[in-house]
C-alpha positions as CSV (number, residue, x, y, z in Angstrom):
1,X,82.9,-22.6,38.1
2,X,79.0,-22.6,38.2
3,X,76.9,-20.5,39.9
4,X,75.1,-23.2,42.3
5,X,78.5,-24.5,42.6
6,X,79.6,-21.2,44.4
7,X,76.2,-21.3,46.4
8,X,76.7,-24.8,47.9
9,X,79.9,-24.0,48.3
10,X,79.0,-20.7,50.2
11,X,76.3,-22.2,52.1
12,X,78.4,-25.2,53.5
13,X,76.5,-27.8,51.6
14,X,79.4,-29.0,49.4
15,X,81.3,-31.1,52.0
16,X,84.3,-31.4,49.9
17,X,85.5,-28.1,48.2
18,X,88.7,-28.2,45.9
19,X,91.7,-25.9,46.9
20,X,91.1,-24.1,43.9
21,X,87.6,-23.1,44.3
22,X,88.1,-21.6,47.4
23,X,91.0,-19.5,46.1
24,X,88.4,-18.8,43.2
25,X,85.9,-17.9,44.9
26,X,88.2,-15.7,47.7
27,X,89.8,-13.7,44.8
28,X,86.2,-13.1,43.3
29,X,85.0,-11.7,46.9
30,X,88.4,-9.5,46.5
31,X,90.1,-11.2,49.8
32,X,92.8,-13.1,47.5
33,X,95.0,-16.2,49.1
34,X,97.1,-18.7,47.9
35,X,99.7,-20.6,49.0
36,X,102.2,-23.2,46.8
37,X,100.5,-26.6,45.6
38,X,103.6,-28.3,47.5
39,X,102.5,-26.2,50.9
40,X,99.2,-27.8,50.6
41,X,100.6,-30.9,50.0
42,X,102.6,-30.9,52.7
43,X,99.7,-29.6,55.0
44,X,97.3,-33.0,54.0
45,X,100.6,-35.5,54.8
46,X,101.1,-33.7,58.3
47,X,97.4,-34.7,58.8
48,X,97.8,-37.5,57.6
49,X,100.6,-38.1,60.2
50,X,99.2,-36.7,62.9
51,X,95.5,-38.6,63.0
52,X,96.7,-42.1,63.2
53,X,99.6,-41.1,65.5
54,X,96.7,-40.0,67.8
55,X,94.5,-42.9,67.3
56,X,97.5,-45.6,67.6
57,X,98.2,-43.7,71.0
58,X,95.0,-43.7,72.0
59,X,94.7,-47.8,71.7
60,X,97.9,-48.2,73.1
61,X,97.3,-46.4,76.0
62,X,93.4,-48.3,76.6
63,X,95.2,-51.3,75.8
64,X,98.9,-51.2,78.1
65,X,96.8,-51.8,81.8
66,X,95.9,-55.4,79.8
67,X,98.9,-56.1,78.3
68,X,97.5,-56.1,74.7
69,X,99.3,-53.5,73.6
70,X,101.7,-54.1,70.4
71,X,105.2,-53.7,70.8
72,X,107.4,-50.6,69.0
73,X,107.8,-52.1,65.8
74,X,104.0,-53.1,65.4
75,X,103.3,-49.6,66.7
76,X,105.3,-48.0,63.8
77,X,104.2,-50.7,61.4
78,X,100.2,-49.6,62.5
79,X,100.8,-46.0,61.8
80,X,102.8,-46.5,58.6
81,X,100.1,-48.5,57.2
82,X,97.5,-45.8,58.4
83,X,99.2,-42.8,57.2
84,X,99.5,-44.7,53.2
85,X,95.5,-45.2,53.6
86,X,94.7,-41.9,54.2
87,X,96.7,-40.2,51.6
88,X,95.4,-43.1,49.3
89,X,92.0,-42.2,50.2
90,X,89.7,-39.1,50.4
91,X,91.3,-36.3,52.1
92,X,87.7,-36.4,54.0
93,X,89.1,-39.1,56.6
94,X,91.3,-36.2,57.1
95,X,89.1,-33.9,59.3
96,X,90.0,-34.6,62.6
97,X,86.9,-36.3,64.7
């Protein structure tokens, strides 16, 4: 890894830093971590659960008191499609807002 890598990395100018350059970079400053690939995986799809879980909810709820909510099926069908385009997608639409 280059130098002004580690720098933007270091100084919070590189919004997206890989897994592995943080473990890098941690081992280098002699504070090692790591954890499996399939831990991490596992840690984006949770996200990827939980953030349009919280959105559909969030709609649902604004939208019951004028009876436009969708029913059960659309609800799941909503979130489904919302948890594929995040994984599909940069793991920046991630980060919770």
């Amino acid at each position: 890894m280059s130098e002004p890598t580690v720098k933007r990395i270091l100084g919070g100018r590189l919004v997206e830093a890989s897994f592995t350059h943080v473990v890098a970079i941690a081992r280098a400053l002699g504070s090692p971590i790591s954890a499996d690939p399939q831990d991490v995986d596992e840690m984006v799809r949770e996200q990827a659960r939980r953030k349009p879980e919280s959105i559909a909810r969030m709609v649902q709820g604004t939208s019951a008191p004028e009876a436009q909510a969708v029913d059960d099926a659309g609800y799941r069908r909503l979130v489904e499609r919302s948890y594929h385009e995040l994984l599909a997608g940069s793991r920046r639409r991630l980060r919770a807002d």
